[in-house]
C-alpha positions as CSV (number, residue, x, y, z in Angstrom):
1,X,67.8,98.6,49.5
2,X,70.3,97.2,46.5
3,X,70.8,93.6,48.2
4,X,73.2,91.0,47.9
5,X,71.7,87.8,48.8
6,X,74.5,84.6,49.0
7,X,72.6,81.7,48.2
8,X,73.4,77.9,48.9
9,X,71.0,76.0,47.1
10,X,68.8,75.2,50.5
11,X,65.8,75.9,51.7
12,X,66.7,78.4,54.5
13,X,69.0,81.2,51.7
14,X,65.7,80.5,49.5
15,X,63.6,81.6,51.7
16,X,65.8,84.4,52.8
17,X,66.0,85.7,49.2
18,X,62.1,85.0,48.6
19,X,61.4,87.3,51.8
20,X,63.1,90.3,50.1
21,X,62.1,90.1,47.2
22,X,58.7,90.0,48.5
23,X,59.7,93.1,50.5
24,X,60.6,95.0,47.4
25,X,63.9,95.6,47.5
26,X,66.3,95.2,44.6
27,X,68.4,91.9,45.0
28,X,71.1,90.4,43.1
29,X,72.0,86.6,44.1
30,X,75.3,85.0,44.4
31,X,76.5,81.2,44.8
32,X,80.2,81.2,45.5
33,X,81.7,78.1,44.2
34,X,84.3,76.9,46.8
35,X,84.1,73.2,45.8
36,X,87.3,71.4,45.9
37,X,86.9,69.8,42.4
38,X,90.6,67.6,43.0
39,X,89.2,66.1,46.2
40,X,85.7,65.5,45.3
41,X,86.5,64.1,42.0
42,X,86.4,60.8,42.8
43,X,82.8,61.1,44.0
44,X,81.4,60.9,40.4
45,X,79.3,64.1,40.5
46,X,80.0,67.0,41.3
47,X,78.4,68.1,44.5
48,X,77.7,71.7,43.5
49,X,76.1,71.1,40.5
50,X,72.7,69.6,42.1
51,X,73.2,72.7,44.6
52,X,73.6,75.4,41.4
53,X,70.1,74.0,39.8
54,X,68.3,74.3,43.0
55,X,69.9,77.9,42.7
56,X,69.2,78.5,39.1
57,X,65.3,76.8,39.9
58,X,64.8,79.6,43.1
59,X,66.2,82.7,41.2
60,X,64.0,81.3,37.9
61,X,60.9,81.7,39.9
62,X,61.7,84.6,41.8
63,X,63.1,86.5,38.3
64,X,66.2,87.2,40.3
65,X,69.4,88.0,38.5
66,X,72.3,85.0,39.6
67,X,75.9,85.5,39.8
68,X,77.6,82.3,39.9
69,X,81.6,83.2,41.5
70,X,84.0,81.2,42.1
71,X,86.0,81.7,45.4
72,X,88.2,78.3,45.5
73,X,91.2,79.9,45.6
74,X,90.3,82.2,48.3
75,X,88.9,78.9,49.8
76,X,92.2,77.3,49.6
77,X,94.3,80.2,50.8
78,X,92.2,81.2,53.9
79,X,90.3,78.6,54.8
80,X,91.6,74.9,53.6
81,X,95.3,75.5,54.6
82,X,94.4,76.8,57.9
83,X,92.1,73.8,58.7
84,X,95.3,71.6,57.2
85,X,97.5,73.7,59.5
86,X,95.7,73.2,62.8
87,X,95.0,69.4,62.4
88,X,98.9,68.8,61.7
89,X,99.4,70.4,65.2
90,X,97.0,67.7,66.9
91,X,94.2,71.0,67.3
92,X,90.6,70.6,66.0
93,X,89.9,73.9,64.2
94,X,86.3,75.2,63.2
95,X,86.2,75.3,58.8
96,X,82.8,76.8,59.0
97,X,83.3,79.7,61.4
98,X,86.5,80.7,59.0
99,X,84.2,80.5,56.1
100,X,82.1,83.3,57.4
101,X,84.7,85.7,58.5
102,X,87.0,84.9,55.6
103,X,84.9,84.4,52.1
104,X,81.1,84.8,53.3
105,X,81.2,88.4,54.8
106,X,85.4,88.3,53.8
107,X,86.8,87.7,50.8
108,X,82.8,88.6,49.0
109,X,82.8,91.8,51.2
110,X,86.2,92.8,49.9
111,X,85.0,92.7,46.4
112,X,81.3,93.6,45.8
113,X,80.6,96.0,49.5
114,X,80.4,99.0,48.0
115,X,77.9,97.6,45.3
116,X,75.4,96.7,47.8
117,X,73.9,98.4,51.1
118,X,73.6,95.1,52.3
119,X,75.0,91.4,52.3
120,X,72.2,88.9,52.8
121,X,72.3,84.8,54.1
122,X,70.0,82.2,55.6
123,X,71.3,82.4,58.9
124,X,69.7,81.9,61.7
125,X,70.9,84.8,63.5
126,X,69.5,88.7,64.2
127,X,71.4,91.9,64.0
128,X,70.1,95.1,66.3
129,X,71.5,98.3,66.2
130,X,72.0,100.9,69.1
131,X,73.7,104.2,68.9
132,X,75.4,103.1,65.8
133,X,76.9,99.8,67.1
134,X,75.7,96.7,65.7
135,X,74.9,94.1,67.8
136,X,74.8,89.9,66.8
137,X,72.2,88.0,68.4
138,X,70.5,85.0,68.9
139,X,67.7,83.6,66.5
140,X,64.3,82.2,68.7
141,X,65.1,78.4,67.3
142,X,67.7,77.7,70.1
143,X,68.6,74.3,68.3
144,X,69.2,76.0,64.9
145,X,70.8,79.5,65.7
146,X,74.0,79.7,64.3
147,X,75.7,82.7,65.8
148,X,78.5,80.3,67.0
149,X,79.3,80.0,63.2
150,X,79.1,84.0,62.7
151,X,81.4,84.3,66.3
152,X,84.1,86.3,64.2
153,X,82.5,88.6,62.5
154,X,84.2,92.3,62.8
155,X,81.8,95.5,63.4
156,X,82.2,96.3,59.7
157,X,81.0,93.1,58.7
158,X,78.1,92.9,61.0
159,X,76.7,96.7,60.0
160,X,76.2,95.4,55.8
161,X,75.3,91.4,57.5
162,X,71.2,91.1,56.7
163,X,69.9,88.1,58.0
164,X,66.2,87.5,57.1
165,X,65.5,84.3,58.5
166,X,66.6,85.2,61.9
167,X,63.6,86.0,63.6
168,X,61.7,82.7,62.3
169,X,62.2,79.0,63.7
170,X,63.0,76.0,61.2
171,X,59.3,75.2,61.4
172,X,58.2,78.4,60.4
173,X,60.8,78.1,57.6
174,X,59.5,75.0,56.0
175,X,55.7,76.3,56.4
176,X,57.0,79.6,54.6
177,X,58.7,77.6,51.7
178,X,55.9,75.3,51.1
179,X,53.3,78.2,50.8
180,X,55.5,80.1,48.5
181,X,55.8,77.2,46.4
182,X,59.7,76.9,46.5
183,X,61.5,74.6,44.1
184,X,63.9,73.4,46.8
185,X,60.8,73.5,49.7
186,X,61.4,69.8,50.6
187,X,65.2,69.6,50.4
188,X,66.6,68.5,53.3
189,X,69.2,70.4,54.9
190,X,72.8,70.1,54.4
191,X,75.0,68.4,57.0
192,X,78.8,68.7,57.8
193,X,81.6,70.9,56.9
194,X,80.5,73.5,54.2
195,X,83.2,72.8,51.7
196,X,83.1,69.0,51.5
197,X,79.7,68.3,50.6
198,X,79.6,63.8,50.6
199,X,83.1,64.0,51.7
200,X,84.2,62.3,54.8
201,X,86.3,64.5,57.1
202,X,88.1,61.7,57.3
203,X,88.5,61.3,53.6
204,X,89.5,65.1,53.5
205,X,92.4,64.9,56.1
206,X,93.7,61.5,54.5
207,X,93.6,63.1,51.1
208,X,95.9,65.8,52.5
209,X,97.9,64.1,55.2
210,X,98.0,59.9,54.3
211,X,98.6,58.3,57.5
212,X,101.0,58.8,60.4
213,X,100.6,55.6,62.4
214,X,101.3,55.0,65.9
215,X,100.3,54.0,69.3
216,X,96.8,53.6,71.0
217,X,97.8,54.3,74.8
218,X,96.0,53.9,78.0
219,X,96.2,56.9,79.9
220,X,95.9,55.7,83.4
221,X,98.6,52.8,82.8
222,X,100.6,53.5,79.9
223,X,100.3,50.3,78.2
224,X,99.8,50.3,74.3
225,X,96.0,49.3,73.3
226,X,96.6,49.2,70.2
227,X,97.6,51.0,66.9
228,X,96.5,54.3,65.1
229,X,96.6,55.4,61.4
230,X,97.6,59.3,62.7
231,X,96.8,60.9,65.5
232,X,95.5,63.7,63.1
233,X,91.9,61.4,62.9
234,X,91.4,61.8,66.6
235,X,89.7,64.9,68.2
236,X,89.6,64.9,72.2
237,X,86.5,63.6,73.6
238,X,86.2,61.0,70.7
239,X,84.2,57.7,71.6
240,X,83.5,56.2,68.0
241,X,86.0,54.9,65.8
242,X,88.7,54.2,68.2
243,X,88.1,50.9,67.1
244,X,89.2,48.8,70.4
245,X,87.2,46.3,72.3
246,X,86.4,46.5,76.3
247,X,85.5,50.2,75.7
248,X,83.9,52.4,75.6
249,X,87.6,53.9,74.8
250,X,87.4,57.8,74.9
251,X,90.5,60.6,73.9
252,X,92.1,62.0,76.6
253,X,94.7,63.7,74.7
254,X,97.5,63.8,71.7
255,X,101.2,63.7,71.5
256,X,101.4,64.6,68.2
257,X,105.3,64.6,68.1
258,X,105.2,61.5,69.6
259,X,102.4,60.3,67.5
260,X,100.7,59.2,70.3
261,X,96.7,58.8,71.1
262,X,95.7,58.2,74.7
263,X,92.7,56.6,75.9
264,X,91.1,56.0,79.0
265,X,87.9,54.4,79.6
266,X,87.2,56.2,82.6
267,X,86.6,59.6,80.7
268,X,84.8,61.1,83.5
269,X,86.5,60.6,86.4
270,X,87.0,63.2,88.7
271,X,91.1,63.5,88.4
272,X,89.7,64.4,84.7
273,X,87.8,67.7,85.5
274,X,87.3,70.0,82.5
275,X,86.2,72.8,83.8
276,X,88.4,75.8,82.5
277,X,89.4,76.9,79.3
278,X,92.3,79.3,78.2
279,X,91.3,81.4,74.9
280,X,93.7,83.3,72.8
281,X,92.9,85.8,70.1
282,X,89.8,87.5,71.9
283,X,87.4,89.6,69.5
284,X,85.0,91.6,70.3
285,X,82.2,92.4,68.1
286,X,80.6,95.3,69.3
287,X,82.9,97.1,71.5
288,X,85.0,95.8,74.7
289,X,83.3,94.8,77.3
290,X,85.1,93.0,80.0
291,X,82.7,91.4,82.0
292,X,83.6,88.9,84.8
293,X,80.6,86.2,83.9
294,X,79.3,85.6,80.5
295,X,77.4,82.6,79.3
296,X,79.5,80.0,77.2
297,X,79.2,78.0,73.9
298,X,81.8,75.3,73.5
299,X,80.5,74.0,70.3
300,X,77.4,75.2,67.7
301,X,74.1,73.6,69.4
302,X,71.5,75.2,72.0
303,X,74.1,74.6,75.4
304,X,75.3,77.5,77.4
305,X,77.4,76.8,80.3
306,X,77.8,79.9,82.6
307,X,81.4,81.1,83.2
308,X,83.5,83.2,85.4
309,X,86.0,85.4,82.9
310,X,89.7,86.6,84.2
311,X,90.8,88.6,81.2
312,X,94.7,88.4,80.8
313,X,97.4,90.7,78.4
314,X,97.7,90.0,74.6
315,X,93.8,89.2,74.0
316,X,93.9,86.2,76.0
317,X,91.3,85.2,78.7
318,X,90.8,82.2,81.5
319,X,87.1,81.2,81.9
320,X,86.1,78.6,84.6
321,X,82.7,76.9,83.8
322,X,80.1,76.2,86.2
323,X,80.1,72.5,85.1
324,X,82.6,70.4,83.0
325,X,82.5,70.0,79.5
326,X,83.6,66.7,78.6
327,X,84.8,67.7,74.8
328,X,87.2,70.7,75.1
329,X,89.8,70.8,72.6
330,X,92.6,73.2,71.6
331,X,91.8,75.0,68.0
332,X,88.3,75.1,68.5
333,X,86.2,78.5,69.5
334,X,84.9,79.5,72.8
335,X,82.0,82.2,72.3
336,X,80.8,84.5,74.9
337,X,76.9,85.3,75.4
338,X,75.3,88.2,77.7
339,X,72.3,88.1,79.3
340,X,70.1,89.4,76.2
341,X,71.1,86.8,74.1
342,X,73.9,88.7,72.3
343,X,76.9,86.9,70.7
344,X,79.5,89.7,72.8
345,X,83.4,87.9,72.0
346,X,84.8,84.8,70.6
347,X,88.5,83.0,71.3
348,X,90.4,80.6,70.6
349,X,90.8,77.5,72.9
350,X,94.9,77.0,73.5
């Protein structure tokens, strides 16, 4: 197949490109530039730049054409102003899981799809195919499988996705680099929110926002803790950086009109049960299927909490979770499993 491979500068998109090249088939890799060179500027060096000679290193050895893009406006417009959007209305949104739908298998797909039979990444996630439906599903390495991150992916996108790491744990992955003798075989892997790189969330959302102070308030009581710089720093289910003795202090909730933060120290109290989620904006991947109980992610990581599903007009859904789940917050994705391991729906928790 003509391949394009999108390639990061890791180990795991190495090793994906290495495997098809190895396999014969006629690839072309791409680093899309997305850095935010006005916030990361005060860093000193430029993030991407150790990332792009890892790149230039891989493709070097491999004799693997590069394209170096840039997509930072595309960033900006799709991805940047929505994650500035939903943190203004007190909601934690998901960067990295827009970065897939919109730039990775979007804004790329739009331009070069019809070049290429296929669009390759180092996820670690499998595609199967059955009676021409394309179905997403989990990679073996439970900790590492990232189909939360690939939850909104259309049908279209999925049937040119390639994921050649998918079938292969992280340990497996290293072992493979270091016997193909890859430039980058000891990197260690990145961490965070894909566009910032060093950058401090934190840093990000005071770079955009400055400060909003107001009042630190106990939720039981009502009585002011304490002061905040903007409720916009605060996600629900926060312990660390609240910044207040006698704790541990957890977020119960935002008033963002009111610019208020409440707290409680007894997080886990019964008369706190978090147990059902609404979801808004419900896509499928591979065809409706309206199931009453689906396994739940509430966050990327191995956890999935089993879930009764009451499916309501205008692609909304109620699912009421076997257990709690301590961090649910508004803006972030809820993604639906079946029994096979296939990533089935996503929505968005209101």
């Amino acid at each position: 197949m003509n391949i394009a491979v999108l390639i990061s500068g890791g180990v795991d998109s190495s090793v994906a490109l290495h495997k098809l090249v190895q396999q014969g088939h006629s690839v072309t890799a791409f680093y899309l530039k997305i850095w935010l060179e006005d916030e990361l500027a005060f860093l000193g060096t430029c993030p991407w730049e150790e990332d792009l000679s890892y790149v230039r290193a891989v493709c070097d050895k491999l004799k693997v054409k590069l394209e170096v893009v840039s997509f930072q406006k595309q960033y900006w417009d799709r991805v940047v102003a929505y994650t500035l959007s939903e943190i203004k209305k007190g909601r934690t949104p998901n960067p990295d899981i827009m970065c897939n739908q919109q730039v990775k298998f979007g804004a790329f797909y739009e331009l070069f799809a019809d070049q290429f039979d296929a669009i390759a990444t180092g996820h670690y996630a499998q595609t199967e195919t059955l009676n021409g439906v394309t179905y997403l599903t989990q990679s073996p390495d439970a900790i590492k499988d990232q189909t939360y991150f690939l939850a909104r992916l259309s049908q279209s996108q999925l049937q040119k996705a390639l994921f050649p790491i998918g079938h292969m744990t992280k340990a497996e992955l290293r072992d493979y680099a270091h016997t193909a003798d890859l430039p980058n075989k000891a990197r260690k892997d990145s961490q965070g929110i894909c566009f910032l790189g060093k950058l401090k969330f934190s840093e990000f959302v005071q770079y955009h926002l400055g400060e909003s102070p107001g009042e630190l308030v106990e939720f039981e009581t009502g009585v002011v803790k304490g002061t905040h710089k903007g409720a916009w720093f605060y996600t629900v289910g926060q312990r660390q950086g609240i910044g207040l003795a006698g704790g541990p202090w957890y977020v119960v909730s935002k008033d963002m009109a009111a610019r208020r933060v409440y707290i409680s120290k007894n997080y886990y109290e019964s008369d706190k049960r978090r147990d059902s989620v609404l979801v808004e904006d419900l896509l499928w991947l591979s065809g409706k299927n309206e199931q009453p109980e689906y396994l739940v992610k509430l966050r990327h990581g191995p956890k999935k909490i089993p879930a009764t599903v009451s499916y309501l007009p205008d692609q909304r859904a109620t699912m009421i979770l076997a257990e709690d789940d301590q961090g649910i917050a508004s803006g972030q994705y809820a993604v639906l499993y079946d029994a096979h391991n296939r990533c089935v729906a996503s929505g968005i928790i209101a």
